[in-house]
C-alpha positions, 0 to 999 in steps of 0.5 A: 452546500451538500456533502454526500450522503452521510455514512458513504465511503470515499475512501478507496483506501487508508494506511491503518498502521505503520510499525518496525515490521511494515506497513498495514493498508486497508483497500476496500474492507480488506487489510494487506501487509507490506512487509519491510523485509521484502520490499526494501524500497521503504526502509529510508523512506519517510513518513511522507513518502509513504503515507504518499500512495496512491490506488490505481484500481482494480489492483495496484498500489503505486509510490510515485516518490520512491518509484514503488509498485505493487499489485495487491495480488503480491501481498494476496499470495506473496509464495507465487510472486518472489522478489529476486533484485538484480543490481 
């Protein structure tokens, strides 16, 4: 059996660091944070349910167990994008 060629990316995607300030993600050689004071959905979120996300392409991230979704422009230009939560 033969495996793809040796040094090729299958990764589209990959959580490089979780700490108490949020979530680093690397998405095609270019690294975003999430940060937990603005998306609250992660503060009782588990390991699991965050290392459980997926890359829509060209430009989404989506957490299908804590109903999360954010498009990468959002962390790109976080001032043109407010988050304004209405109960």
């Amino acid at each position: 059996m033969i495996s793809s060629i040796s040094g090729t990316n299958i990764l589209d995607w990959e959580i490089t660091s979780i700490n108490n300030l949020g979530i680093w993600i690397l998405i095609e050689n270019k690294e975003y944070f999430i940060p937990f004071a603005d998306y609250q959905e992660f503060k009782n979120a588990s390991l699991h349910q965050v290392l459980a996300v997926k890359f829509l392409p060209p430009s989404q991230l989506r957490w299908d167990e804590i109903d999360v979704d954010i498009e990468l422009q959002a962390l790109k230009q976080p001032e043109a994008f407010p988050l304004i939560y209405h109960p």
